[in-house]
Backbone atoms as SQL, in Angstrom:
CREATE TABLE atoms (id INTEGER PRIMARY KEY, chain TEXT, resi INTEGER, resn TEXT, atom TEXT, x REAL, y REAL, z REAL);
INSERT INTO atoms VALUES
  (1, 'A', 1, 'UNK', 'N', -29.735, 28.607, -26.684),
  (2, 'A', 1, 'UNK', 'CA', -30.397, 28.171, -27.905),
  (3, 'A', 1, 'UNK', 'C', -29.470, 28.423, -29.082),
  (4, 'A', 2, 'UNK', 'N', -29.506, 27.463, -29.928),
  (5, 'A', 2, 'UNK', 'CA', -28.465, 27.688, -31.341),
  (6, 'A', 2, 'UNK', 'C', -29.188, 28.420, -31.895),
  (7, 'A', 3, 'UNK', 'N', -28.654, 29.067, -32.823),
  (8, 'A', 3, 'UNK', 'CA', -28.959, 30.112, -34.094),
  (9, 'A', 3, 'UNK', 'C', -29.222, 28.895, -35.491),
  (10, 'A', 4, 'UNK', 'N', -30.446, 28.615, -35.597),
  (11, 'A', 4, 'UNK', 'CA', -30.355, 28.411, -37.219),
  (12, 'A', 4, 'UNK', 'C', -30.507, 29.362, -38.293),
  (13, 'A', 5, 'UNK', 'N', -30.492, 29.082, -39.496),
  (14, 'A', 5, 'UNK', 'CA', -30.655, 29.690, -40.550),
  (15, 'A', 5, 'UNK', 'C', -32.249, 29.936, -40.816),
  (16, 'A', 6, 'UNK', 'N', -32.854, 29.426, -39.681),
  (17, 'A', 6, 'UNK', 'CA', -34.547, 30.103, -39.996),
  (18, 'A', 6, 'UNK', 'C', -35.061, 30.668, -38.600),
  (19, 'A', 7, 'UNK', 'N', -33.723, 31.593, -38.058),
  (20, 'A', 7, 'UNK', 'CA', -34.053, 32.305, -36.478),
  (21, 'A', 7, 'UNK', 'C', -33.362, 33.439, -37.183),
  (22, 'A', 8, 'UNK', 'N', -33.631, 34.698, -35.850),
  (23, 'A', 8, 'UNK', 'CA', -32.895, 36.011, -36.109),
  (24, 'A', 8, 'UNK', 'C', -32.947, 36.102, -34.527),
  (25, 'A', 9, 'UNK', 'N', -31.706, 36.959, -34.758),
  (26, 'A', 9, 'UNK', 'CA', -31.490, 37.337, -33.039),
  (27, 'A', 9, 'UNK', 'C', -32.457, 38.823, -32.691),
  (28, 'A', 10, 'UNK', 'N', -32.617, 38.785, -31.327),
  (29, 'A', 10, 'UNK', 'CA', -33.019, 39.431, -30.767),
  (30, 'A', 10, 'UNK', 'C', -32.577, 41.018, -31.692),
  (31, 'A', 11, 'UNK', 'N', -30.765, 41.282, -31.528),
  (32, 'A', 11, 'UNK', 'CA', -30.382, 42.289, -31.704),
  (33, 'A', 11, 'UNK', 'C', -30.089, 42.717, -33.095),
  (34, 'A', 12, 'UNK', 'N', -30.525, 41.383, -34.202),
  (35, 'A', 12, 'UNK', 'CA', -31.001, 41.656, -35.403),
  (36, 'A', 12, 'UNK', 'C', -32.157, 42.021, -35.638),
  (37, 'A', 13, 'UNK', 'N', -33.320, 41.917, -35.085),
  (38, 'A', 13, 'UNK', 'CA', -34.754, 42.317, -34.937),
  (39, 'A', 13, 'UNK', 'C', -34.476, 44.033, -34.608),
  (40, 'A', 14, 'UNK', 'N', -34.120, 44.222, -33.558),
  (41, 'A', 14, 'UNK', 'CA', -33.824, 45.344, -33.044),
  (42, 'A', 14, 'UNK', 'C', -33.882, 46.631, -34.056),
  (43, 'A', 15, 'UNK', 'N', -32.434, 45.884, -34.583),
  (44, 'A', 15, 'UNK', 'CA', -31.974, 46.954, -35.246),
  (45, 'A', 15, 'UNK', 'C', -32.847, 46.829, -36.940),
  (46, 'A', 16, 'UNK', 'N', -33.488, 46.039, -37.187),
  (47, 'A', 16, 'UNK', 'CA', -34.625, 45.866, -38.586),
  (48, 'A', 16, 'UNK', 'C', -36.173, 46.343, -37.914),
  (49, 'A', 17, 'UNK', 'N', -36.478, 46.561, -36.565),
  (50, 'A', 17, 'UNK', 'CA', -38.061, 47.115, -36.459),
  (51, 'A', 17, 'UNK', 'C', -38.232, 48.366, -37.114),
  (52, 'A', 18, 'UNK', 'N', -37.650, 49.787, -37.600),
  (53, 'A', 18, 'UNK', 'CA', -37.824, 50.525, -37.947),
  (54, 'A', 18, 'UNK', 'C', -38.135, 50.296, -39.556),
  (55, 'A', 19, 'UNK', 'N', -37.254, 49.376, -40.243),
  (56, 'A', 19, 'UNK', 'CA', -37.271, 48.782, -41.687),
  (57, 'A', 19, 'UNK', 'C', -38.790, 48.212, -41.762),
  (58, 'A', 20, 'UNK', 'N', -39.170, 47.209, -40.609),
  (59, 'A', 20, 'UNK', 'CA', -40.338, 46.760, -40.957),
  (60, 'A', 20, 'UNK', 'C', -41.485, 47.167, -40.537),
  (61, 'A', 21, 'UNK', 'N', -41.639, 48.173, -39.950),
  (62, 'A', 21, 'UNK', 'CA', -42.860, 49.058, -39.605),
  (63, 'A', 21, 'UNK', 'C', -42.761, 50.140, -41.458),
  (64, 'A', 22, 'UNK', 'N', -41.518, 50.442, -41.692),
  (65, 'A', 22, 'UNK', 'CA', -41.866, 50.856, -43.179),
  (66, 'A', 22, 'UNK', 'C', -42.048, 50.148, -44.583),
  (67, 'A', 23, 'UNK', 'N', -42.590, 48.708, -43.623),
  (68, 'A', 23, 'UNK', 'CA', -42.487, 47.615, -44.730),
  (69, 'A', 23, 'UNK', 'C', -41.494, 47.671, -46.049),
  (70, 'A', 24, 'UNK', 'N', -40.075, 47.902, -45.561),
  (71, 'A', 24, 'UNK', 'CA', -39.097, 48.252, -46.287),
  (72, 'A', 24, 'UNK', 'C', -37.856, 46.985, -45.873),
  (73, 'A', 25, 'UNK', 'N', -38.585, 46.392, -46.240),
  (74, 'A', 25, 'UNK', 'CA', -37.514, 44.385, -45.863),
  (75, 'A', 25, 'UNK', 'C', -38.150, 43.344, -46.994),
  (76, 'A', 26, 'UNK', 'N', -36.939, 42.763, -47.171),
  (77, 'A', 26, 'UNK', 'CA', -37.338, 41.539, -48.463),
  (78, 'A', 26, 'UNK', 'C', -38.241, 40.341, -47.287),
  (79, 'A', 27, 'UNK', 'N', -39.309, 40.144, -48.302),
  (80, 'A', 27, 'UNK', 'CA', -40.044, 38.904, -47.787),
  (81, 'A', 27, 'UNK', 'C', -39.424, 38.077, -46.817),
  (82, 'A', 28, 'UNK', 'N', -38.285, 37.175, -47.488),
  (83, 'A', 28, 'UNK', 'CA', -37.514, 36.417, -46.059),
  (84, 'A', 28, 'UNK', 'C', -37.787, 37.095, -45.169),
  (85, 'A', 29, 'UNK', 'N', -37.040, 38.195, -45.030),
  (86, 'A', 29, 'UNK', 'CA', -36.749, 38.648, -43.414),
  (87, 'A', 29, 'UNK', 'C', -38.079, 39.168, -42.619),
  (88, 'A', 30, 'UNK', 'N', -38.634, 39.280, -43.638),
  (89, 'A', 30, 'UNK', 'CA', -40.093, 39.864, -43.101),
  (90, 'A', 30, 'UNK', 'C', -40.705, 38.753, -42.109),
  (91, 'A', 31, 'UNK', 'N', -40.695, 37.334, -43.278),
  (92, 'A', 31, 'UNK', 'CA', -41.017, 36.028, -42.557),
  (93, 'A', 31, 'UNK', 'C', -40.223, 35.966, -41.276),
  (94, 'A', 32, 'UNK', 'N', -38.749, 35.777, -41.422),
  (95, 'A', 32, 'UNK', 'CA', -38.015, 35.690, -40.549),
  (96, 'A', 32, 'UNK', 'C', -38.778, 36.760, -38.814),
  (97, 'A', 33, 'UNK', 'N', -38.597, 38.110, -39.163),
  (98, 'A', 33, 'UNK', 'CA', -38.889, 38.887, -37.877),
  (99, 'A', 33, 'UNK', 'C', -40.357, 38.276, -37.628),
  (100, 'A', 34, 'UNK', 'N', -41.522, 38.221, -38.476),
  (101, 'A', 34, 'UNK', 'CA', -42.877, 37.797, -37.697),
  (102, 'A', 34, 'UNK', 'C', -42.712, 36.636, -36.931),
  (103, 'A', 35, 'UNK', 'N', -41.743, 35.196, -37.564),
  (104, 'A', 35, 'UNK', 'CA', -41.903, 34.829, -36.625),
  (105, 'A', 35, 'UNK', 'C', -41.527, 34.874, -35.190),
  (106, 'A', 36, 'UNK', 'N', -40.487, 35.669, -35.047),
  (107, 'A', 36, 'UNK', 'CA', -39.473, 35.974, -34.029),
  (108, 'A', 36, 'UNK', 'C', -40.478, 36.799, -33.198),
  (109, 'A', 37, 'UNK', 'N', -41.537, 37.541, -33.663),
  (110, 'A', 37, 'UNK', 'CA', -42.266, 38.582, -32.947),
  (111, 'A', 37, 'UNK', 'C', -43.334, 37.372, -32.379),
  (112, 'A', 38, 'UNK', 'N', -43.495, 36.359, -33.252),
  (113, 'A', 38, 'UNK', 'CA', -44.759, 35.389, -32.269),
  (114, 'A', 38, 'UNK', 'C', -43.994, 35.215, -31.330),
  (115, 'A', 39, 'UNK', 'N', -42.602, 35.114, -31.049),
  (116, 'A', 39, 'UNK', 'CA', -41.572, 34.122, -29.736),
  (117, 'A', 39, 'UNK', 'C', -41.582, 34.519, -29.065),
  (118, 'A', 40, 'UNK', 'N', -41.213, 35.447, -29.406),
  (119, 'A', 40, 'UNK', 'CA', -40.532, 36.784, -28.523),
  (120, 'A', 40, 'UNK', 'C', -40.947, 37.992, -27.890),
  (121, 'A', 41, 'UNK', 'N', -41.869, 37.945, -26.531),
  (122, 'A', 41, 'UNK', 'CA', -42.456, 38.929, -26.049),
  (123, 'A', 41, 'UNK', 'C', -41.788, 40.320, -25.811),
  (124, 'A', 42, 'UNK', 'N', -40.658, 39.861, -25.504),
  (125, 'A', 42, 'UNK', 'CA', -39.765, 40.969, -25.449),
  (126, 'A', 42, 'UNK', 'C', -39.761, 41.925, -27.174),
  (127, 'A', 43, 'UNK', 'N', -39.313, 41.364, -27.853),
  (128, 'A', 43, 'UNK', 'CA', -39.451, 42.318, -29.208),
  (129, 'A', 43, 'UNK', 'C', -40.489, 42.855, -29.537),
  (130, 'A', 44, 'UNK', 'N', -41.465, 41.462, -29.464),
  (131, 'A', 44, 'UNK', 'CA', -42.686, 42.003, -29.623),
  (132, 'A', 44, 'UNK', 'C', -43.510, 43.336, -28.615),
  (133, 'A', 45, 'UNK', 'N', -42.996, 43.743, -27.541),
  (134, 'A', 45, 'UNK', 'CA', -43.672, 44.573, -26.623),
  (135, 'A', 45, 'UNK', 'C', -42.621, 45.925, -27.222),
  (136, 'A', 46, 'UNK', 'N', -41.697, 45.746, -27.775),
  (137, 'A', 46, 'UNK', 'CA', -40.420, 46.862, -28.588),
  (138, 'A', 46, 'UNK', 'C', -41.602, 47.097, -30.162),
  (139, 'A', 47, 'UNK', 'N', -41.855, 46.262, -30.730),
  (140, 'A', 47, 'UNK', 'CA', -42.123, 46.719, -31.703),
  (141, 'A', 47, 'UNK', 'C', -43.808, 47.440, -31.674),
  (142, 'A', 48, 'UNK', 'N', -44.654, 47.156, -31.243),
  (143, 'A', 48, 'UNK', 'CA', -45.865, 47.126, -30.277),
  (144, 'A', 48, 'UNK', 'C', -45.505, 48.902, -29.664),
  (145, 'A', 49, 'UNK', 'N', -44.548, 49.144, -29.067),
  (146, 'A', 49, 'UNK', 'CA', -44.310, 50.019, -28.713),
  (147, 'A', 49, 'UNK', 'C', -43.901, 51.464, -29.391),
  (148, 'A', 50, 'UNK', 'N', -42.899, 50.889, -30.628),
  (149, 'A', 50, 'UNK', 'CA', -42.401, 51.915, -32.016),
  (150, 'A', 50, 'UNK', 'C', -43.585, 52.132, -32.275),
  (151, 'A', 51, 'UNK', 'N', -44.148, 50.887, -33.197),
  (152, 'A', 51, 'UNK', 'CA', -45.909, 51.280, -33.341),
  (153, 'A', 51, 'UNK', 'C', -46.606, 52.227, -32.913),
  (154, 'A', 52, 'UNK', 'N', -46.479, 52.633, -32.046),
  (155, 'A', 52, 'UNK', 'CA', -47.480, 53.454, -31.042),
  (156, 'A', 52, 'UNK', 'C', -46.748, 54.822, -30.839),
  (157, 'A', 53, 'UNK', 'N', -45.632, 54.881, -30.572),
  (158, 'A', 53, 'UNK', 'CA', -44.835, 56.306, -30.290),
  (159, 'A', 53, 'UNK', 'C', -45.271, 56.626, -32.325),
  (160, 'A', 54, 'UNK', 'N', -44.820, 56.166, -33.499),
  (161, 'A', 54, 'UNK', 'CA', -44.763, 56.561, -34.263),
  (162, 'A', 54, 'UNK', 'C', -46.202, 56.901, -34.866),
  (163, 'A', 55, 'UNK', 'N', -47.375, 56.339, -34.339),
  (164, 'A', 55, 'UNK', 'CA', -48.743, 56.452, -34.736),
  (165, 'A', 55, 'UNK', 'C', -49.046, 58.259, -33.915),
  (166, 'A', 56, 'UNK', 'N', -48.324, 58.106, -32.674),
  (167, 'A', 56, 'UNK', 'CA', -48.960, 59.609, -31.883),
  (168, 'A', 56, 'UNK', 'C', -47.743, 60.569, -32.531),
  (169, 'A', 57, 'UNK', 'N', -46.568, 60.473, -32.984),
  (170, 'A', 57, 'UNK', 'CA', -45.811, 61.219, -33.940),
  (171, 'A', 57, 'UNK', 'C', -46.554, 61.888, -34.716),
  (172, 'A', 58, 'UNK', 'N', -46.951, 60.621, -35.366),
  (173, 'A', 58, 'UNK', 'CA', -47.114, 61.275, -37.199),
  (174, 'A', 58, 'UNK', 'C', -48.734, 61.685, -36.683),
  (175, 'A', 59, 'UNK', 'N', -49.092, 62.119, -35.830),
  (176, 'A', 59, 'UNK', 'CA', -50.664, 62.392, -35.382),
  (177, 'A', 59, 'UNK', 'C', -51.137, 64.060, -35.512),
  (178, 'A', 60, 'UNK', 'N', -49.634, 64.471, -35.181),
  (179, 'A', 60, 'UNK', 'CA', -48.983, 65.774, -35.664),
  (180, 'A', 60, 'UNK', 'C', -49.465, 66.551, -33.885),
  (181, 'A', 61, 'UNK', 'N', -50.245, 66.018, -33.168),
  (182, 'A', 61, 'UNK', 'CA', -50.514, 66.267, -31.761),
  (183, 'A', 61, 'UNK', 'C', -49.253, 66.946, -31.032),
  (184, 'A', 62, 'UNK', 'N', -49.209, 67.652, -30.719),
  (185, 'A', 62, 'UNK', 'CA', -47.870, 68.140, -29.555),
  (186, 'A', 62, 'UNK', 'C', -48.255, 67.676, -27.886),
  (187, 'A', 63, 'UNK', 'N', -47.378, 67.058, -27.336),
  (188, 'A', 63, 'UNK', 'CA', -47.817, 66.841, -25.613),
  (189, 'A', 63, 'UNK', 'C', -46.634, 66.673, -24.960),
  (190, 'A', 64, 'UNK', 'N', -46.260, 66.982, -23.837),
  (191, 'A', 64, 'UNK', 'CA', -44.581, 66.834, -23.417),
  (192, 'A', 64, 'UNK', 'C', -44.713, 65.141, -22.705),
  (193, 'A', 65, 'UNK', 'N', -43.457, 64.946, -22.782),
  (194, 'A', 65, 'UNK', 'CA', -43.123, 63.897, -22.657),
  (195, 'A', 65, 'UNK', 'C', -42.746, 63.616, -21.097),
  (196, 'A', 66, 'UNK', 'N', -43.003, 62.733, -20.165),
  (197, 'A', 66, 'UNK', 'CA', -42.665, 62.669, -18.713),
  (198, 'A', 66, 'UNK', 'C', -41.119, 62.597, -18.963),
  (199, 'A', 67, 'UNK', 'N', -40.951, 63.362, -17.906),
  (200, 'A', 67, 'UNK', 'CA', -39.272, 63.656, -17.300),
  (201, 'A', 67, 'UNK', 'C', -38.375, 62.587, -17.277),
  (202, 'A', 68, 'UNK', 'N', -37.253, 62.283, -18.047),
  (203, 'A', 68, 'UNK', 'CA', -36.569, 61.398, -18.141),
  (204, 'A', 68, 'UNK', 'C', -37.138, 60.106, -19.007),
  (205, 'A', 69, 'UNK', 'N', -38.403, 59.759, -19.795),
  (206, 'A', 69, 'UNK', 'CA', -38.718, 59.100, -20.592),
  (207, 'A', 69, 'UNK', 'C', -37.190, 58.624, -21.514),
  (208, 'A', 70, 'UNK', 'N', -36.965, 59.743, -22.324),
  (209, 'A', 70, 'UNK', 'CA', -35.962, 59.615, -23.409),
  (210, 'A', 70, 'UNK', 'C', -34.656, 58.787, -22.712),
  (211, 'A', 71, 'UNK', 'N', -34.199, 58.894, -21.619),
  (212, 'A', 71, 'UNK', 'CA', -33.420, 58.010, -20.679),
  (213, 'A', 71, 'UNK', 'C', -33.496, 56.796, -20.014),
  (214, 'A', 72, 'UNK', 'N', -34.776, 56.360, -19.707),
  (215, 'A', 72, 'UNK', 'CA', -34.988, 55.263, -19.473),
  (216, 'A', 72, 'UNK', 'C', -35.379, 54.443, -20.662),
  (217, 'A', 73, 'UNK', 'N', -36.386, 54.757, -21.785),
  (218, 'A', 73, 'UNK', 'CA', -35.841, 54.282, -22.890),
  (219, 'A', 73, 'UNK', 'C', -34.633, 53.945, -23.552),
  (220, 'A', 74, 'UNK', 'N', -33.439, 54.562, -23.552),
  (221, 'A', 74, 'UNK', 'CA', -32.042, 54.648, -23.904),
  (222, 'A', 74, 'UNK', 'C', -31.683, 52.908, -23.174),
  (223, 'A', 75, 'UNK', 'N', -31.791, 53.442, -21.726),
  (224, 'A', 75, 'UNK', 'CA', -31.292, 52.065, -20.561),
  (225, 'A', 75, 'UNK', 'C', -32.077, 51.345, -21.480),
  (226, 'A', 76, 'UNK', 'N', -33.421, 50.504, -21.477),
  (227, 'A', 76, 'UNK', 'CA', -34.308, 49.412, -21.518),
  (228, 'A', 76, 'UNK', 'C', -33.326, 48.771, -22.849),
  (229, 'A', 77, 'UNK', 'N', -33.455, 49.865, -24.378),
  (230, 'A', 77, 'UNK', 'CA', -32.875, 49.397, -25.310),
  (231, 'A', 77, 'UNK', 'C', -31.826, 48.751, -25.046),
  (232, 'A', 78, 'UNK', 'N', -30.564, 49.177, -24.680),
  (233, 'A', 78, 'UNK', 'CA', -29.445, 49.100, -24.556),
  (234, 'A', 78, 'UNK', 'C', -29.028, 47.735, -23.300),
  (235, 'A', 79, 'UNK', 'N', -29.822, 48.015, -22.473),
  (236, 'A', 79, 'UNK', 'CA', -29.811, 46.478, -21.665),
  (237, 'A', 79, 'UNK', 'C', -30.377, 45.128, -22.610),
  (238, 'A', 80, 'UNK', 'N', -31.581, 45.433, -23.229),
  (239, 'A', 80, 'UNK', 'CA', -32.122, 44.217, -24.079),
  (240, 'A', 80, 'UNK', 'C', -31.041, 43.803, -25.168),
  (241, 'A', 81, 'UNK', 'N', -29.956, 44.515, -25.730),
  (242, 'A', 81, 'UNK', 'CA', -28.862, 44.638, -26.382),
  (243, 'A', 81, 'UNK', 'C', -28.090, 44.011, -25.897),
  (244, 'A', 82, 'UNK', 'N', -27.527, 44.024, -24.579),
  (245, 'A', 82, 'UNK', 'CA', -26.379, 43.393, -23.504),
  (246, 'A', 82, 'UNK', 'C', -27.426, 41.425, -23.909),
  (247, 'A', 83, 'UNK', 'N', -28.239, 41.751, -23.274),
  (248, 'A', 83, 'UNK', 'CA', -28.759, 40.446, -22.844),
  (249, 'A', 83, 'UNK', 'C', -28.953, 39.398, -24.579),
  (250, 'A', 84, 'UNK', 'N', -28.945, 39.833, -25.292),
  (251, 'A', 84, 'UNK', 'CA', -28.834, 39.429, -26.961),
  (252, 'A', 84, 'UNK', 'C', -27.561, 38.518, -26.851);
């Protein structure tokens, strides 16, 4: 698929979900990532996901995390990165 000037890549989304969960992005891009999040199940199940780790964060709750989580997270990111 070509890149127009009214798409964002995968690994531009990526690296802007933290910006736009702090609704800290100019309108364009804001437009730009929602629509990319209707396309894109993949981002969308990434951002869907920040969402949720950062909602039980800030919950102030303590609970341990299953063994190797922080590592297979690392892989998932970092492969969806390759495939961009």
């Amino acid at each position: 698929m070509t890149q127009s000037e009214h798409e964002i890549s995968c690994r531009e989304v990526l690296r802007e979900i933290s910006n736009y969960l702090d609704n800290d992005v100019p309108a364009e891009l804001r437009g730009l990532l929602e629509s990319h999040f209707q396309q894109c199940n993949h981002c969308r199940a990434i951002l869907d996901g920040t969402g949720n780790l950062l909602r039980l964060v800030g919950d102030g709750q303590v609970f341990e995390l299953p063994s190797g989580l922080s590592q297979r997270l690392r892989q998932r990111i970092t492969s969806a990165l390759k495939k961009d």
